[in-house]
N, CA and C atoms of all chains as a GROMACS GRO file, in nm:
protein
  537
    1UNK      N    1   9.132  -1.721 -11.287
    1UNK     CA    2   9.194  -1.827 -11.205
    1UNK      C    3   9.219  -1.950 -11.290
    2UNK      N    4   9.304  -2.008 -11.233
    2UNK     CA    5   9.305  -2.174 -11.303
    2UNK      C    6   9.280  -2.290 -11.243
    3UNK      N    7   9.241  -2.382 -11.217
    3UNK     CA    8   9.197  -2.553 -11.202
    3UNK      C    9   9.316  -2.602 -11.199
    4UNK      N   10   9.392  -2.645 -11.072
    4UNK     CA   11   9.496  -2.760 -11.066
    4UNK      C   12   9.422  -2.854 -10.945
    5UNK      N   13   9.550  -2.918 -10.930
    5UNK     CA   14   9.562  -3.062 -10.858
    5UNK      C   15   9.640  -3.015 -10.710
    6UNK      N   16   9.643  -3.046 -10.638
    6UNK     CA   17   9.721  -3.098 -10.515
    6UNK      C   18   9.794  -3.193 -10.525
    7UNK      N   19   9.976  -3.186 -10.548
    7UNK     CA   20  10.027  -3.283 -10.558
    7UNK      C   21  10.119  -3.291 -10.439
    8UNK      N   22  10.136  -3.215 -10.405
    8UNK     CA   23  10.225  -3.217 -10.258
    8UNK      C   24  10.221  -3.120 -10.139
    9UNK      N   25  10.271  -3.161 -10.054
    9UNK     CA   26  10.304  -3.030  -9.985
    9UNK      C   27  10.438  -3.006  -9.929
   10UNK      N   28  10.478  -2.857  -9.917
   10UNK     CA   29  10.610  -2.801  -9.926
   10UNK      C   30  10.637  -2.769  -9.817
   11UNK      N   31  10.756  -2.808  -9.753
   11UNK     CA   32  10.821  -2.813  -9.643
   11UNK      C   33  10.941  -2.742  -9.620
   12UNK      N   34  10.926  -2.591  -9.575
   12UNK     CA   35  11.034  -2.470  -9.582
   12UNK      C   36  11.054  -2.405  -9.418
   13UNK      N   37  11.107  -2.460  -9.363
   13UNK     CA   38  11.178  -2.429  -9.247
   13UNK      C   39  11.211  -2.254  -9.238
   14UNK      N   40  11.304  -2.217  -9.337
   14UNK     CA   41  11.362  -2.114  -9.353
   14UNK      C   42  11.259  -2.022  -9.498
   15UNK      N   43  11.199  -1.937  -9.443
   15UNK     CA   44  11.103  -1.851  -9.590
   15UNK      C   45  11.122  -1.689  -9.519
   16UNK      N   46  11.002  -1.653  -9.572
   16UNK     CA   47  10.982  -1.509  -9.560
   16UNK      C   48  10.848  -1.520  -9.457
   17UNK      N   49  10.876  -1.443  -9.348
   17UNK     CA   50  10.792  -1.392  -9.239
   17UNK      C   51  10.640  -1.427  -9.295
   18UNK      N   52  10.601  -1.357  -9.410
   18UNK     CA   53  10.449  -1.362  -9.408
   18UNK      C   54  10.424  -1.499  -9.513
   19UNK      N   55  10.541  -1.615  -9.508
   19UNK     CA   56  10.508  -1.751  -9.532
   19UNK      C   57  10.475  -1.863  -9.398
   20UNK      N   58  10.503  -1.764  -9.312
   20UNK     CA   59  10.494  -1.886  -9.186
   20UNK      C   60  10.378  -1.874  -9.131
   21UNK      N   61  10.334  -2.027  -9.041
   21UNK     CA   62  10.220  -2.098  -9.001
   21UNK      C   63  10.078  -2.077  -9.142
   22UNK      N   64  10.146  -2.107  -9.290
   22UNK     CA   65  10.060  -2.151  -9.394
   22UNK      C   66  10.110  -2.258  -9.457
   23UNK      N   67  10.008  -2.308  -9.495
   23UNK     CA   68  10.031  -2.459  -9.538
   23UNK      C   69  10.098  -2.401  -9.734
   24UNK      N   70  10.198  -2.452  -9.729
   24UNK     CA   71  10.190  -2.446  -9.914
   24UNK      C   72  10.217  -2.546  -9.984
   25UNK      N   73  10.140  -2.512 -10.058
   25UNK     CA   74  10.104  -2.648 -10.159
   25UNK      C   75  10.161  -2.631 -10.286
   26UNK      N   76  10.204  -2.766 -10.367
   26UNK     CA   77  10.272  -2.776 -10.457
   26UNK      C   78  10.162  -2.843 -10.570
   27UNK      N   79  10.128  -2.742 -10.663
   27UNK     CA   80  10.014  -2.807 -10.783
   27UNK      C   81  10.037  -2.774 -10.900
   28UNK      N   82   9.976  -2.924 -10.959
   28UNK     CA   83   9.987  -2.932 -11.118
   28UNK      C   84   9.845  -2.895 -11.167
   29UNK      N   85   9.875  -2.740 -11.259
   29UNK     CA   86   9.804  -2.695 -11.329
   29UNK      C   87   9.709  -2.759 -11.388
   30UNK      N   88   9.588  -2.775 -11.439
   30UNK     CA   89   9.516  -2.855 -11.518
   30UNK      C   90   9.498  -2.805 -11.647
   31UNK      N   91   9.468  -2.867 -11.747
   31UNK     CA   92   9.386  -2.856 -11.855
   31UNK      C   93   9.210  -2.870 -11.840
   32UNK      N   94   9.138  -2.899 -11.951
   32UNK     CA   95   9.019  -2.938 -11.857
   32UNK      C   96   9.004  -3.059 -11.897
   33UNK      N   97   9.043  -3.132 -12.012
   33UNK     CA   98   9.086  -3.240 -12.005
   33UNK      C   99   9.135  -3.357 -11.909
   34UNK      N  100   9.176  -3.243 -11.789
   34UNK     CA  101   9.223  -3.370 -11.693
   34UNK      C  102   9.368  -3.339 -11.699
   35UNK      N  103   9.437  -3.306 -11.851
   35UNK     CA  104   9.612  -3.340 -11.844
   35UNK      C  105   9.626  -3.211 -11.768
   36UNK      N  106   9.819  -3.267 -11.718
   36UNK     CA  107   9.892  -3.153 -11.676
   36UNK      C  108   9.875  -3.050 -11.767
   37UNK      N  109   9.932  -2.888 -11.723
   37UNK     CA  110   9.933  -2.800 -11.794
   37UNK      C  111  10.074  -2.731 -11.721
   38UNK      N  112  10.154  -2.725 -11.787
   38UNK     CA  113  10.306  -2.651 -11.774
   38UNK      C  114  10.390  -2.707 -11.652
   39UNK      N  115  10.431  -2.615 -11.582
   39UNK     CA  116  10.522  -2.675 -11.461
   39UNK      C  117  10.461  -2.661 -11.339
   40UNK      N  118  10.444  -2.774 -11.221
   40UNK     CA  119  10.393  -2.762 -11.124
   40UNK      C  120  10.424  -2.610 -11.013
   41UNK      N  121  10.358  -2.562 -10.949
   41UNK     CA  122  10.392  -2.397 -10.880
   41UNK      C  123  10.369  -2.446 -10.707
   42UNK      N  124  10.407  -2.336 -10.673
   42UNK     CA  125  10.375  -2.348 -10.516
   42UNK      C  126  10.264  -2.235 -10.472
   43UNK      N  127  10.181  -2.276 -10.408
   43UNK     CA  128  10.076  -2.162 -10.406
   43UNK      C  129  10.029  -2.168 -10.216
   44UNK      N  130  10.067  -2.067 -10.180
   44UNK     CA  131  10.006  -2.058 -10.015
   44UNK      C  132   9.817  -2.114 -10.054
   45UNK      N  133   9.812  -2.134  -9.920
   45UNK     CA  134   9.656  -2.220  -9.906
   45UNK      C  135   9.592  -2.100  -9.789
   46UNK      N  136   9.467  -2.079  -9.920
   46UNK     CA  137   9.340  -2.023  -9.842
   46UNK      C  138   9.276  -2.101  -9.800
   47UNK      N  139   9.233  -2.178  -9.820
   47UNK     CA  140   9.099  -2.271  -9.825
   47UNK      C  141   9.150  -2.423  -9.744
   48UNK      N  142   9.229  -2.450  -9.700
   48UNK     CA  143   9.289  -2.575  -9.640
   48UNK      C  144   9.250  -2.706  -9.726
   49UNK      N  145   9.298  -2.682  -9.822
   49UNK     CA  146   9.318  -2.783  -9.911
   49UNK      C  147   9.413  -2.882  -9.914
   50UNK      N  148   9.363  -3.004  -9.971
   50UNK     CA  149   9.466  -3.096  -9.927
   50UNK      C  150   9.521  -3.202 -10.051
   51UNK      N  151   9.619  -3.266 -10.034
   51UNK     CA  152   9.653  -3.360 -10.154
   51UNK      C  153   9.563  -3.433 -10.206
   52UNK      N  154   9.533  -3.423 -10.321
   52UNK     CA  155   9.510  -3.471 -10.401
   52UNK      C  156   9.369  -3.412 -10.422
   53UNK      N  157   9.306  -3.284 -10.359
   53UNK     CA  158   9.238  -3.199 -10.438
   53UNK      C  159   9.212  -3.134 -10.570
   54UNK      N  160   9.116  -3.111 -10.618
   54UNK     CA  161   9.154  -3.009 -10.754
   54UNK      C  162   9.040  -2.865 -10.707
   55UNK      N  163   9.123  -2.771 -10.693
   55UNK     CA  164   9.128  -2.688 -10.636
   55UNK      C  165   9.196  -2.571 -10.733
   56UNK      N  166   9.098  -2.449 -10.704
   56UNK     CA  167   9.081  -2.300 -10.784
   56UNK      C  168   9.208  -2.244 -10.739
   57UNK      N  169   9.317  -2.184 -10.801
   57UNK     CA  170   9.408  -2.117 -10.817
   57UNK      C  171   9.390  -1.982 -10.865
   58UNK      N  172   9.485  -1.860 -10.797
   58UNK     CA  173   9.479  -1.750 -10.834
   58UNK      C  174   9.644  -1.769 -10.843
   59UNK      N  175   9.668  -1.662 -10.961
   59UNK     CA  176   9.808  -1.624 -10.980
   59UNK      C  177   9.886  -1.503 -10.999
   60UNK      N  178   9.753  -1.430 -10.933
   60UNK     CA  179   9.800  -1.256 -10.926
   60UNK      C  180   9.820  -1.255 -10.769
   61UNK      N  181   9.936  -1.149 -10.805
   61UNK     CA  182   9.964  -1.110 -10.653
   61UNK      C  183   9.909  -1.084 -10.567
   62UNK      N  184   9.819  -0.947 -10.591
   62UNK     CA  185   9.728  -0.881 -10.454
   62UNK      C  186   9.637  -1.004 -10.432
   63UNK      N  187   9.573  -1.054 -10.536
   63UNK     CA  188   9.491  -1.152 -10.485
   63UNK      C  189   9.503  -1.269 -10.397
   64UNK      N  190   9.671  -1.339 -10.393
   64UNK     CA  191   9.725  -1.412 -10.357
   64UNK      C  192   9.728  -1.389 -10.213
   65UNK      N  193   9.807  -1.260 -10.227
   65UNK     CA  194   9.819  -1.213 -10.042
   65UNK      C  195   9.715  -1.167  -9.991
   66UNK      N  196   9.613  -1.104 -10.044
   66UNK     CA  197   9.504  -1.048  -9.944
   66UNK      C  198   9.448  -1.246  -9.933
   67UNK      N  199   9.442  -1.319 -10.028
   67UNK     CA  200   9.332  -1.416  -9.951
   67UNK      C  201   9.368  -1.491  -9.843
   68UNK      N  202   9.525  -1.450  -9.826
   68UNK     CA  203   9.577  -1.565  -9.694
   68UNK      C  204   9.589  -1.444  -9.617
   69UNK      N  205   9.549  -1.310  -9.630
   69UNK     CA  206   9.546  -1.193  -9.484
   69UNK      C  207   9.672  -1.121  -9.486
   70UNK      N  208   9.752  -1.131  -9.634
   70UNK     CA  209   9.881  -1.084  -9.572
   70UNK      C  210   9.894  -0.982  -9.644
   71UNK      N  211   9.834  -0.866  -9.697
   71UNK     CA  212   9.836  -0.766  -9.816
   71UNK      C  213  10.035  -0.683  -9.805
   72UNK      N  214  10.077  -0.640  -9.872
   72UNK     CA  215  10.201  -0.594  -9.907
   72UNK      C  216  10.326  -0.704  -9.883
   73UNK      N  217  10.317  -0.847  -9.904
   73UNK     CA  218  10.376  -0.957  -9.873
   73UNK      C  219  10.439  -0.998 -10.005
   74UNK      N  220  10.574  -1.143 -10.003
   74UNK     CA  221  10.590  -1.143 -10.171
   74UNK      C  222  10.513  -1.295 -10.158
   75UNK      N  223  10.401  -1.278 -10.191
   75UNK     CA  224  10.319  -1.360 -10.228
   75UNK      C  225  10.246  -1.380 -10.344
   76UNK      N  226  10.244  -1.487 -10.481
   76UNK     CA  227  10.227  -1.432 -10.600
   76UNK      C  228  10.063  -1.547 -10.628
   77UNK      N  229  10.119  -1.637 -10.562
   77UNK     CA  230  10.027  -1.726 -10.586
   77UNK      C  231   9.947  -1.801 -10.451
   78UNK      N  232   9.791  -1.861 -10.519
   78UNK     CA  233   9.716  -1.922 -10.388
   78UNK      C  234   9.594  -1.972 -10.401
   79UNK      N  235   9.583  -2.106 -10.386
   79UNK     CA  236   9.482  -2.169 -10.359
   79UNK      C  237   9.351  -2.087 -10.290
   80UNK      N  238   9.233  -2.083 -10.350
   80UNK     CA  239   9.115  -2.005 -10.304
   80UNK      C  240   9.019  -2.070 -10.314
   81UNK      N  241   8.976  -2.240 -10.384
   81UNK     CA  242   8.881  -2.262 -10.375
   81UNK      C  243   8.887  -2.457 -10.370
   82UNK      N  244   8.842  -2.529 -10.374
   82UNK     CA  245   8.877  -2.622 -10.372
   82UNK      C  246   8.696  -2.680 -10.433
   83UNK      N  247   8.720  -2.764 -10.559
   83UNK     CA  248   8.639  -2.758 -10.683
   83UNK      C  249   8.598  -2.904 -10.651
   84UNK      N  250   8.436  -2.861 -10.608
   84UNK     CA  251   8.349  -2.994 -10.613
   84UNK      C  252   8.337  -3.029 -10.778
   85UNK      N  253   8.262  -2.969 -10.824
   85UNK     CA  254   8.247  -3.009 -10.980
   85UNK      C  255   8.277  -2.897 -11.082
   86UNK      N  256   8.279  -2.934 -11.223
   86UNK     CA  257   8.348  -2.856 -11.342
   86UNK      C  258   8.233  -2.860 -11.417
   87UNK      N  259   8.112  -2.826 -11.427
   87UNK     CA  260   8.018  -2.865 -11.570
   87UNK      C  261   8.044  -2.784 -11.713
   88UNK      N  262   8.088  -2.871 -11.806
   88UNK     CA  263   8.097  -2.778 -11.937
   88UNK      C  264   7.958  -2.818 -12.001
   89UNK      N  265   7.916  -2.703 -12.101
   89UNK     CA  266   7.804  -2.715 -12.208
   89UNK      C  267   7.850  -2.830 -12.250
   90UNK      N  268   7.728  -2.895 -12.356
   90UNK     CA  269   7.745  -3.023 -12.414
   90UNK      C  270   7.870  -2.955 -12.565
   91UNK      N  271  10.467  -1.977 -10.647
   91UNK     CA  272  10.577  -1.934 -10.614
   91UNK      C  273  10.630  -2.043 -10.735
   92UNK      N  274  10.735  -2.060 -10.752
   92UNK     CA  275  10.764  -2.140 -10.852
   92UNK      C  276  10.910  -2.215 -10.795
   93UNK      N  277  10.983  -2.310 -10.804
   93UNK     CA  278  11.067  -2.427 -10.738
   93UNK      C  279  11.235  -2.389 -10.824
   94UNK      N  280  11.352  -2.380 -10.744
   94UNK     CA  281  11.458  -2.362 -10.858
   94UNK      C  282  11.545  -2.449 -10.762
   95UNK      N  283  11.662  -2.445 -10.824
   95UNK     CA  284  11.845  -2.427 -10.795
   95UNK      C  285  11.916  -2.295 -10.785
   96UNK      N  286  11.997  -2.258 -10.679
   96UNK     CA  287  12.066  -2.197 -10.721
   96UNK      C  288  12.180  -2.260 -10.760
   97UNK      N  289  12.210  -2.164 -10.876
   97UNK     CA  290  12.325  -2.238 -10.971
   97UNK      C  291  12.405  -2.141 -10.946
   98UNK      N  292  12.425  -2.038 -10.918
   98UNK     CA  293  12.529  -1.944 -10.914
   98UNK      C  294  12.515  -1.796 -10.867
   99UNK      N  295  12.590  -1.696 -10.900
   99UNK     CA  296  12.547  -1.538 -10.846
   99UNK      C  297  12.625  -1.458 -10.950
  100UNK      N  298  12.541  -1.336 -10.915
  100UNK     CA  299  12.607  -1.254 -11.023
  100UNK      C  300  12.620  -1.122 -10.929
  101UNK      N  301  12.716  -1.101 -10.960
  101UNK     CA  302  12.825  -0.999 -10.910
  101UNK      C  303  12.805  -0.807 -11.009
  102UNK      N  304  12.743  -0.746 -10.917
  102UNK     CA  305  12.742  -0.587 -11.033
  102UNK      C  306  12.778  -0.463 -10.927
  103UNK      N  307  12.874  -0.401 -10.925
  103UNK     CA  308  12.912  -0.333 -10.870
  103UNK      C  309  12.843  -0.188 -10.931
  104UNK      N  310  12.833  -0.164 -11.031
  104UNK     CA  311  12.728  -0.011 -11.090
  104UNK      C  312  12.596  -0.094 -11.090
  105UNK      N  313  12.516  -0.025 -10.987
  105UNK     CA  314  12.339  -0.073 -11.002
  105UNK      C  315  12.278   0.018 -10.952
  106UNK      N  316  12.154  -0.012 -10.951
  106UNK     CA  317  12.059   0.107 -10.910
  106UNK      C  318  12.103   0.083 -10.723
  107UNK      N  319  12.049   0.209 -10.676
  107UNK     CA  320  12.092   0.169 -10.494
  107UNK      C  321  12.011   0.081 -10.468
  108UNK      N  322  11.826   0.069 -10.470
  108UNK     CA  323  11.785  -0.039 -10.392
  108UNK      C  324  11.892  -0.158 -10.405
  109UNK      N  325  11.918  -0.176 -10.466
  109UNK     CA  326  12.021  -0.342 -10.505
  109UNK      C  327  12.142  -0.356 -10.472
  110UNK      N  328  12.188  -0.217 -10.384
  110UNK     CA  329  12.264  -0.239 -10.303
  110UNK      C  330  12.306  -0.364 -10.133
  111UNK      N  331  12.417  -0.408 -10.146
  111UNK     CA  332  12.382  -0.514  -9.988
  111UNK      C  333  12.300  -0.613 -10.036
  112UNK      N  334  12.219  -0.644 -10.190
  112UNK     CA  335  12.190  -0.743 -10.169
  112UNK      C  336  12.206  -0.845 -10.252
  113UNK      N  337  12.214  -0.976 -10.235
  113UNK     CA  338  12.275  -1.074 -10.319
  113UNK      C  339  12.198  -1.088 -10.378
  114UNK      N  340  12.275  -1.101 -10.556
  114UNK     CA  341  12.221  -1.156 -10.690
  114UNK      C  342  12.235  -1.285 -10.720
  115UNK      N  343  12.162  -1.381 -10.738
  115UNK     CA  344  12.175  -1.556 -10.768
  115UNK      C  345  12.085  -1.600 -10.867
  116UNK      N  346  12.179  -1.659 -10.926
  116UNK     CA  347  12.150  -1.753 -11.055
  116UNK      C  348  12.034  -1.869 -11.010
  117UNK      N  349  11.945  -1.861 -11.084
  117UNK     CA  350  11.812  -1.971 -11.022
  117UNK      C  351  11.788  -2.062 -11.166
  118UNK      N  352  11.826  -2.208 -11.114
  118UNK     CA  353  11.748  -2.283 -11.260
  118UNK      C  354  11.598  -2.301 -11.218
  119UNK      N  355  11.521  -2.288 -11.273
  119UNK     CA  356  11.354  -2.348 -11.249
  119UNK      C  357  11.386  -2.495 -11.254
  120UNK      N  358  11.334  -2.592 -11.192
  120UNK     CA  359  11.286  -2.713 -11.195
  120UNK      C  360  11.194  -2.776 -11.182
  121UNK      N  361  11.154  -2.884 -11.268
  121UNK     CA  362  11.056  -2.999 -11.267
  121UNK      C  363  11.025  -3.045 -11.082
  122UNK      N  364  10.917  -3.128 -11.126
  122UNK     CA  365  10.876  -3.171 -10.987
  122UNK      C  366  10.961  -3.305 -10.997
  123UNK      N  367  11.046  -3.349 -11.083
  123UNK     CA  368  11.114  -3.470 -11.038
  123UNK      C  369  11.248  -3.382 -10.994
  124UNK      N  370  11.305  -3.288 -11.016
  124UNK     CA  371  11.447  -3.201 -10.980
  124UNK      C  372  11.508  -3.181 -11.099
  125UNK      N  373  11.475  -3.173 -11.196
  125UNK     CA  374  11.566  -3.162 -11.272
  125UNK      C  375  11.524  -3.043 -11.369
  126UNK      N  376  11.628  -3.019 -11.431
  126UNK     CA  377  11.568  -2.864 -11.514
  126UNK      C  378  11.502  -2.872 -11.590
  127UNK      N  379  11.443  -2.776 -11.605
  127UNK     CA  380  11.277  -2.730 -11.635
  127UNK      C  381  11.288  -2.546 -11.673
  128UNK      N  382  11.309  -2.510 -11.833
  128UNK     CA  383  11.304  -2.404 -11.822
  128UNK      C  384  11.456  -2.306 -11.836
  129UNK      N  385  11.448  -2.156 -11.842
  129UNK     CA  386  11.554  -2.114 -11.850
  129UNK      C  387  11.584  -2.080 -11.707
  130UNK      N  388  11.714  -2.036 -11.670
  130UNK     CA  389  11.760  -1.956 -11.590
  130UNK      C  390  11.703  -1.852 -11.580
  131UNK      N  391  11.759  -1.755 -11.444
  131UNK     CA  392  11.696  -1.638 -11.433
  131UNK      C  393  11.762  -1.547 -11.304
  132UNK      N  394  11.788  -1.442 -11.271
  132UNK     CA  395  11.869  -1.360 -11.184
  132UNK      C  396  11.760  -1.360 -11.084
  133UNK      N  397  11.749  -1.423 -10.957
  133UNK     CA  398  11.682  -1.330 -10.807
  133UNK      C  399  11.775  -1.273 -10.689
  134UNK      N  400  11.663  -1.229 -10.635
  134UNK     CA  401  11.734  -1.086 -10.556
  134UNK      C  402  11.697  -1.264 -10.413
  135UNK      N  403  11.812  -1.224 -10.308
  135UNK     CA  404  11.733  -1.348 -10.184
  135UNK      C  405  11.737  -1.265 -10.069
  136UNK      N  406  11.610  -1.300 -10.053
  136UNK     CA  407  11.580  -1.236  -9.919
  136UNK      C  408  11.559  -1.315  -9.822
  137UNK      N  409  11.622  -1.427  -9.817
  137UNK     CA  410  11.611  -1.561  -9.683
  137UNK      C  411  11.732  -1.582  -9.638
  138UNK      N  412  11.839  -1.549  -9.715
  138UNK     CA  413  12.006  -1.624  -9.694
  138UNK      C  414  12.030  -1.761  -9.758
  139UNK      N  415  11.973  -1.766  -9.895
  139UNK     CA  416  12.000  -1.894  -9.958
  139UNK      C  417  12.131  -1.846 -10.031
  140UNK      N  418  12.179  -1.992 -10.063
  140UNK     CA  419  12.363  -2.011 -10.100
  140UNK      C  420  12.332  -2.059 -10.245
  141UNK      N  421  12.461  -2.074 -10.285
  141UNK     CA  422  12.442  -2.183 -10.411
  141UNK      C  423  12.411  -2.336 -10.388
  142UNK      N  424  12.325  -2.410 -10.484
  142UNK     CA  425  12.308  -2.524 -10.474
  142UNK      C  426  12.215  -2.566 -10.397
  143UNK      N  427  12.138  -2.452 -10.299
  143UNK     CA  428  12.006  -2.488 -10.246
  143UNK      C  429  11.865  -2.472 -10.318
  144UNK      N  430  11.815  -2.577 -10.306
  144UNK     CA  431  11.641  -2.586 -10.386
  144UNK      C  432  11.553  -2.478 -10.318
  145UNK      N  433  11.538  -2.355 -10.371
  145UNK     CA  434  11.426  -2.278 -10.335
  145UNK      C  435  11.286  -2.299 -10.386
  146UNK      N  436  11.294  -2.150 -10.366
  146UNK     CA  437  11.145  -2.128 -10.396
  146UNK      C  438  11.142  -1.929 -10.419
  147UNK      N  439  11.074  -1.909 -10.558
  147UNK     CA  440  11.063  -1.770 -10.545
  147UNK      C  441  10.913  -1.679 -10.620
  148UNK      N  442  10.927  -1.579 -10.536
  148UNK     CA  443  10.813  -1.520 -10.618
  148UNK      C  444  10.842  -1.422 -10.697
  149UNK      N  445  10.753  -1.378 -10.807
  149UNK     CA  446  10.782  -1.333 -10.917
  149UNK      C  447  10.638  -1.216 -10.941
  150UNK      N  448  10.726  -1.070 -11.008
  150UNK     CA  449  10.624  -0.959 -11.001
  150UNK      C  450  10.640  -0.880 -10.932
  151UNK      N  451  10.525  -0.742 -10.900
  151UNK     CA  452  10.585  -0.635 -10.827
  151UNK      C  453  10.603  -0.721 -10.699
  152UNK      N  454  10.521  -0.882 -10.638
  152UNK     CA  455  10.516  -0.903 -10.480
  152UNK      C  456  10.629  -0.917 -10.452
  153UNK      N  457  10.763  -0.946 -10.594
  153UNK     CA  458  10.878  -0.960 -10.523
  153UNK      C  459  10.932  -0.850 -10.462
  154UNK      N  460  10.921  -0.708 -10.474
  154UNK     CA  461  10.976  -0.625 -10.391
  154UNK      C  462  10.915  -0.600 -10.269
  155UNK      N  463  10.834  -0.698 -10.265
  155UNK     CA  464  10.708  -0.638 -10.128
  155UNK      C  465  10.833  -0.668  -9.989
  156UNK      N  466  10.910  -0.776  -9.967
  156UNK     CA  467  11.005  -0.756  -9.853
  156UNK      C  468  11.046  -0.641  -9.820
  157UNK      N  469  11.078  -0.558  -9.856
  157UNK     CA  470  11.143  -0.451  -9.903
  157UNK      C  471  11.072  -0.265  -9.851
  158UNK      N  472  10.930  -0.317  -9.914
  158UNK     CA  473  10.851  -0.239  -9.881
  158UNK      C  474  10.804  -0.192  -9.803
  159UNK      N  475  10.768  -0.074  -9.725
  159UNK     CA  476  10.744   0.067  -9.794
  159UNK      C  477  10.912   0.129  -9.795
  160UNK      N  478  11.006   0.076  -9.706
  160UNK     CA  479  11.096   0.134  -9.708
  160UNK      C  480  11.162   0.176  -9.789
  161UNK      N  481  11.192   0.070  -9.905
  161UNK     CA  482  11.263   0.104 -10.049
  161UNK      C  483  11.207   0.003 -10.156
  162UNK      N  484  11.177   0.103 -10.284
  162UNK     CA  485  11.119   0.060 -10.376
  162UNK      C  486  11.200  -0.010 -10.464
  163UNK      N  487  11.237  -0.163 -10.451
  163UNK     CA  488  11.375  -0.263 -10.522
  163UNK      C  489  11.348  -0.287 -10.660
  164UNK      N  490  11.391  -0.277 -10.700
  164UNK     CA  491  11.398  -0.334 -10.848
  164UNK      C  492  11.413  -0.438 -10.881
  165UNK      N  493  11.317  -0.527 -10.872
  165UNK     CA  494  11.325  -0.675 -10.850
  165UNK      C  495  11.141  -0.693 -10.884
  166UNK      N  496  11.182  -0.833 -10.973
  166UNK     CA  497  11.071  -0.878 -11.042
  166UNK      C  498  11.085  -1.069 -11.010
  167UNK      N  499  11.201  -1.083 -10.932
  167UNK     CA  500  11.200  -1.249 -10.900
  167UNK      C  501  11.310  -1.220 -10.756
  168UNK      N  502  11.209  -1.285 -10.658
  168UNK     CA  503  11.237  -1.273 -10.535
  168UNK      C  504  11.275  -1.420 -10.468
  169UNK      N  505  11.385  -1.457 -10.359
  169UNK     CA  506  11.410  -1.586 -10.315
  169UNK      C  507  11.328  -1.567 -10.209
  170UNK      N  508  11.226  -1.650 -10.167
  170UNK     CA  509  11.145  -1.621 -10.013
  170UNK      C  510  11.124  -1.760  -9.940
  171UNK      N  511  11.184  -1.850  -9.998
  171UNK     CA  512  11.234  -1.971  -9.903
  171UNK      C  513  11.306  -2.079  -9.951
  172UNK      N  514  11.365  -2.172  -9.825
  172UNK     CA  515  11.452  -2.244  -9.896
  172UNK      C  516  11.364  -2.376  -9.837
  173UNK      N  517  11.357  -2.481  -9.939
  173UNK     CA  518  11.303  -2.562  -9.978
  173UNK      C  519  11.382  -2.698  -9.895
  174UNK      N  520  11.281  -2.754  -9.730
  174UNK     CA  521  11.362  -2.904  -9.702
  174UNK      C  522  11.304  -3.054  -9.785
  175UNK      N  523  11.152  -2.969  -9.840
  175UNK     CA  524  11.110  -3.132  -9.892
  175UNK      C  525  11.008  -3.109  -9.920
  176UNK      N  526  10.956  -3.178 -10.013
  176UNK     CA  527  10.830  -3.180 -10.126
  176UNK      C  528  10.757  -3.327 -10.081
  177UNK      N  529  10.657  -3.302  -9.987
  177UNK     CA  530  10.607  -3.461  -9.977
  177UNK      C  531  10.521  -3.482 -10.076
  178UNK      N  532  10.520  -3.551 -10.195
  178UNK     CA  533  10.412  -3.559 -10.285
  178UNK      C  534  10.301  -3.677 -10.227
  179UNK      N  535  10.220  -3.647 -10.229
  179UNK     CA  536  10.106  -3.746 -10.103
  179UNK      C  537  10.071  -3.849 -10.274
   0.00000   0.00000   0.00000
């Protein structure tokens, strides 16, 4: 998985059947540094996460759709955890 | 899912059948300010997006999952919504 941010949320009227009544969120990847890491993604929400979270990302498929309940869906990506703390070794 | 443009479509009359009936469109990836970000790339849309609308697509076998069990598509970047607004909080 990867460590991003909550930077928005995405507002799609018109999607695919097993995108509706989920919240999706728009996040910038992290480093552990803190910096951005590549281009911000859209990831359906397991965990009801909210702006300006930093929050556990998955970016495999099955994993994506089984955690929001929707298994054989085109769902690639998804918020699964939402990250009290990061401890690295010294 | 990752954020684009459609910029255009591509037109193939010899293809495999799944890819029959369904529209091919030109997708730029974009930045979170709108602007391009990245190369182009061919998706299959499965919402009824046009040219010049800000999607959204997924990418991998989940893009054929619309599709599925009925017919196995040949598609690795899927359109699965069209995009009214990005509230960045």
């Amino acid at each position: 998985m990867l460590i991003g941010k909550v930077i928005g949320n995405v507002v799609a009227t018109r999607k695919h059947v097993s995108h509706e009544n989920q919240k999706i969120l728009y996040v910038q990847i992290l480093n552990l540094d803190g910096s951005g890491r590549s281009n911000p993604i859209l990831a359906l929400d397991a965990v009801d996460a909210g702006v300006g979270d930093r929050v556990l990302v998955t970016q495999e498929g099955w994993s994506a759709m089984t955690s929001v309940g929707k298994p054989f869906s085109p769902i690639d990506m998804a918020v699964v955890g939402v990250i009290d703390s990061v401890e690295l070794a010294p | 899912m990752q954020i684009g443009r459609i910029i255009g479509n591509v037109v193939c009359t010899i293809k495999n059948d799944p890819l029959e009936g369904k529209k091919l469109l030109v997708v730029q990836p974009l930045d979170k300010n709108g602007s391009n970000h990245g190369k182009p790339l061919v998706a299959i849309d499965a919402v009824g997006a046009g040219v010049g609308e800000t999607i959204y697509w997924c990418r991998g076998r989940e893009a054929s999952m619309p599709w599925y069990p009925d017919q196995e598509v040949p598609t690795e970047a899927t359109i699965v919504g069209i995009i009214d607004a990005i509230d960045l909080g």
